[in-house]
C-alpha positions in Angstrom: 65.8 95.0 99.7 62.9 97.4 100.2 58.8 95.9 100.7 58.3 96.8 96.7 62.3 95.4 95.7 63.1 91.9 96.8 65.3 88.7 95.5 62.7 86.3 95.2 63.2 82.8 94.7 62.9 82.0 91.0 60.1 79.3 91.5 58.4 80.3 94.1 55.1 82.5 95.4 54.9 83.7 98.6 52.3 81.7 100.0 52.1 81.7 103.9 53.7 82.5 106.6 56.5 80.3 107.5 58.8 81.8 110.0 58.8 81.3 114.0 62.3 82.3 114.8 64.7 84.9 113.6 67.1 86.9 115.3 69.0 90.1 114.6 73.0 91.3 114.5 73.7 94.0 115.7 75.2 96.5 113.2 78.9 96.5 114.9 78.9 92.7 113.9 80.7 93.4 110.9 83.7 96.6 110.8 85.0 98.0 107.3 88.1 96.7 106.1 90.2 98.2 102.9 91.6 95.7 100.9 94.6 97.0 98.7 95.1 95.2 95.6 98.7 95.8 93.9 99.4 95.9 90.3 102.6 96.1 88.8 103.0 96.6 85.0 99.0 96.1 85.0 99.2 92.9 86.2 97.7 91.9 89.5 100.2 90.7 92.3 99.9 87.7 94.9 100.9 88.7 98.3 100.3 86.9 101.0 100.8 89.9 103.5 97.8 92.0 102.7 99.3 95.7 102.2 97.6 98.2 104.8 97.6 101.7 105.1 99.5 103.6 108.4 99.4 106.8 109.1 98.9 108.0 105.4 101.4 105.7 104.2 101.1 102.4 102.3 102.7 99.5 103.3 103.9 96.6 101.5 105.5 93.5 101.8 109.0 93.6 100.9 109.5 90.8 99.5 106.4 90.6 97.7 106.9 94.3 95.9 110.7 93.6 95.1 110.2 90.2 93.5 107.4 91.9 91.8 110.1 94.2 90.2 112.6 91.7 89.2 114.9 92.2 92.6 116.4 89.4 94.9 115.7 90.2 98.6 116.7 88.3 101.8 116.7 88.9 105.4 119.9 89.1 107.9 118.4 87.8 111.4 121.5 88.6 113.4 121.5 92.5 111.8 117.5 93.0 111.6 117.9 94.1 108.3 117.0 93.0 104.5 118.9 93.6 101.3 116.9 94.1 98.2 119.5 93.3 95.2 119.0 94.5 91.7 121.2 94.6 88.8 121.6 98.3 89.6 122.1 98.4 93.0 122.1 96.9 97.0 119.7 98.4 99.2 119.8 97.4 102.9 117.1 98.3 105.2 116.9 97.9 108.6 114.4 96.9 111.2 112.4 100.4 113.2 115.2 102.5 111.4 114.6 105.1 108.9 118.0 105.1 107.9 118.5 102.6 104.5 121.5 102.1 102.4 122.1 102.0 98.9 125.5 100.9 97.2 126.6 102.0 100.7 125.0 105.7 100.7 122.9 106.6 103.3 119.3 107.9 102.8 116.1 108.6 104.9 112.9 107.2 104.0 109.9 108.9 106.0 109.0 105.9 108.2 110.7 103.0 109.3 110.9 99.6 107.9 108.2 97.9 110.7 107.4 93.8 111.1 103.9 92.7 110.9 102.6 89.2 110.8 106.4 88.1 110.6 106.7 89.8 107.0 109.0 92.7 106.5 106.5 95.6 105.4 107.9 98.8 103.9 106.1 102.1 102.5 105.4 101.4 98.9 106.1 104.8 97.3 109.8 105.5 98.2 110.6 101.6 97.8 109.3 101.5 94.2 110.1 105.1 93.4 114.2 104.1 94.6 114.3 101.0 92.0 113.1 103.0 89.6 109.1 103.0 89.3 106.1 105.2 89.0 102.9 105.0 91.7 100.0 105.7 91.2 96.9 105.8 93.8 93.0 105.1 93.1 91.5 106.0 95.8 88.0 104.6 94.4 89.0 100.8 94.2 92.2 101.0 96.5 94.4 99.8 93.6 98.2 100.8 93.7 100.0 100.3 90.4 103.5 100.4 89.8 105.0 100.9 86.4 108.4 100.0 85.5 108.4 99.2 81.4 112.0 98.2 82.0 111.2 95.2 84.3 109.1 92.3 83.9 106.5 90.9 86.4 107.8 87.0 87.1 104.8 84.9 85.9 104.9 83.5 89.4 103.9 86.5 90.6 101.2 86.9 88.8 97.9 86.6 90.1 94.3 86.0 88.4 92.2 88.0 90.1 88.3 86.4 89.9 86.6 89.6 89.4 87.5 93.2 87.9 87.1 96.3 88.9 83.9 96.6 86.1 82.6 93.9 88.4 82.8 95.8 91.6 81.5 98.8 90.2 78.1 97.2 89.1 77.9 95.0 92.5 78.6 98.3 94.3 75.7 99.5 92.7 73.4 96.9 93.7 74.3 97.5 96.9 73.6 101.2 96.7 70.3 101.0 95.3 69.5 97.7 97.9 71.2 98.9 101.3 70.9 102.8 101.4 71.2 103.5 105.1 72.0 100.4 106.1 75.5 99.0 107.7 78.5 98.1 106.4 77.3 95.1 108.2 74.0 94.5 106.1 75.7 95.6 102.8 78.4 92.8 102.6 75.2 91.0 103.0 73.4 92.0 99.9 76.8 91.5 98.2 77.1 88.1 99.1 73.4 87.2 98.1 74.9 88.2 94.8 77.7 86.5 94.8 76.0 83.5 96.1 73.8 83.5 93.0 76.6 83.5 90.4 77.9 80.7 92.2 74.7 78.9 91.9 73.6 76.6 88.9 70.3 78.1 89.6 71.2 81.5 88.8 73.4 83.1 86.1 77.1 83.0 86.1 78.4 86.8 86.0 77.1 89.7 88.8 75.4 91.8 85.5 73.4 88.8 84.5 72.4 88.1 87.9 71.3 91.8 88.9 69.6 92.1 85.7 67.7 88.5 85.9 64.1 89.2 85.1 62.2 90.3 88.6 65.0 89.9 90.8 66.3 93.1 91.3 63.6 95.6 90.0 66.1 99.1 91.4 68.7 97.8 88.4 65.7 98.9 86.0 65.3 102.4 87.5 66.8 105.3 85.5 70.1 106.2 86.0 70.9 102.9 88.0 73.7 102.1 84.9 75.3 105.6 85.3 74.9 105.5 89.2 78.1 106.1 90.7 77.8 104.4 94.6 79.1 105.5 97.4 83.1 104.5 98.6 81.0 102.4 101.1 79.3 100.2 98.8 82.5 99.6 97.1 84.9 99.1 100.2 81.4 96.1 101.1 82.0 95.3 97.7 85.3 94.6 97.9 85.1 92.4 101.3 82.8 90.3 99.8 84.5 89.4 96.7 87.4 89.1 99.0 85.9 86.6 100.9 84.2 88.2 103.6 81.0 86.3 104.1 78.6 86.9 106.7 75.5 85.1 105.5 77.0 81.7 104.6 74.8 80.1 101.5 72.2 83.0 101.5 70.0 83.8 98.0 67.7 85.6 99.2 66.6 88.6 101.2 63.6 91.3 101.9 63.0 93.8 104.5 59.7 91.8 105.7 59.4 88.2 106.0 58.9 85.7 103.2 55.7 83.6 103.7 57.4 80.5 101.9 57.9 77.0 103.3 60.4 76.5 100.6 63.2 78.8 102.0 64.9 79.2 105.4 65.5 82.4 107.4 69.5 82.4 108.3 69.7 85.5 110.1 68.1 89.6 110.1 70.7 92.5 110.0 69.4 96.2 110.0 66.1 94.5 109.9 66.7 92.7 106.8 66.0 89.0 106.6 68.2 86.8 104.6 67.3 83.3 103.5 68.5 80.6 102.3 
């Protein structure tokens, strides 16, 4: 936060100077990283092979996308291939090969099925697009969804996703208005002082109410700062935070000069912002 906008702890005044030690990371500390979250039918899917993007092309796991849809899959060691079974049809795909068969006819996809992280990944579009489904892309909060209204999502597919996308919009804000010019580094920072806070008893419980709170955050108050729309950087931070990326532990607080307080600790300056907790 800038010398006139800080987080400031809610009981205390900035009485003397406390600090004799800090030190600074460097801004390559921390590297961007997309996180792709998958809907199907507009419910959000558990994966536990993160899809990634590849030359243009979004991968999936296999197994995740086609239990998703209602399909059996398995795998055939000895062949290096997997069959994806529906009531419709057998699809068998096969390891490095852009050749695939279904009921037996032979197609092309435009990249091979490839292994990562011992999971079977495939490109989503002509997967879901072959049993049936629509894709669609938002490139804003890298959301694919997948709409099928003749197929239901398994409820133990499902997953409950702990924030939505109206919550990374408005913590993507904070972090525009709090971090402009900073690193990718220093604004997963800022996002998980937030986040910090709604964890907190000390603080409130939801990212609106905690950016709002009374003389914590006095950018939020600034016109236009509810109609801001923040850069793809601040959401991609965003994202890795309420994804789990944490680079300032327990943090609450930060400033771009140093607190005078005894009460609070200094944990670590990125960009030349000091965050305490």
């Amino acid at each position: 936060m800038r010398k006139t906008s800080y987080a400031r702890p809610v009981i205390c005044l900035i009485v003397m100077i406390c600090l004799t030690l800090s030190f600074c990371l460097p801004a390559s500390a921390l590297n961007s990283q997309i996180f792709i979250t998958l809907k199907v039918n507009s419910k959000y899917i558990k994966t536990d092979a993160p899809p990634y993007i590849k030359n243009g092309r979004t991968f999936v796991s296999l197994r995740i996308i086609s239990e998703a849809l209602g399909a059996d899959v398995c795998w055939v060691a000895g062949e290096k291939k997997a069959m994806v079974v529906t009531q419709q049809s057998l699809m068998e795909l096969f390891q490095d090969k852009k050749e695939i068969l279904i009921n037996g006819e032979k197609f092309n996809m435009d990249c091979a099925l490839e292994i990562s992280n011992n999971r079977a990944m495939v490109p989503l579009r002509f997967i879901s697009e072959t049993l049936g489904c629509k894709v669609d892309w938002d490139p804003k909060y890298y959301t694919l969804s997948i709409t099928n209204d003749k197929m239901a999502v398994p409820a133990s597919a499902i997953y409950k996703r702990p924030y939505t996308d109206e919550d990374l919009l408005w913590l993507a804000r904070i972090i525009h208005v709090e971090g402009k010019g900073l690193s990718i580094n220093a604004k997963v920072a800022i996002a998980n002082v937030v986040l910090n806070r709604i964890k907190s008893p000390a603080y409130p419980d939801t990212v609106q109410d905690v950016i709002f709170q009374r003389g914590q955050f006095p950018p939020a108050y600034k016109s236009g700062f509810k109609t801001l729309n923040p850069t793809q950087e601040c959401i991609t931070a965003a994202k890795m935070a309420y994804e789990g990326v944490n680079n300032i532990s327990k943090c609450l607080y930060f400033c771009d000069v140093p607190f005078k307080s005894k009460r609070i600790t200094l944990y670590k300056r990125i960009d030349g912002m000091y965050f305490y907790y």
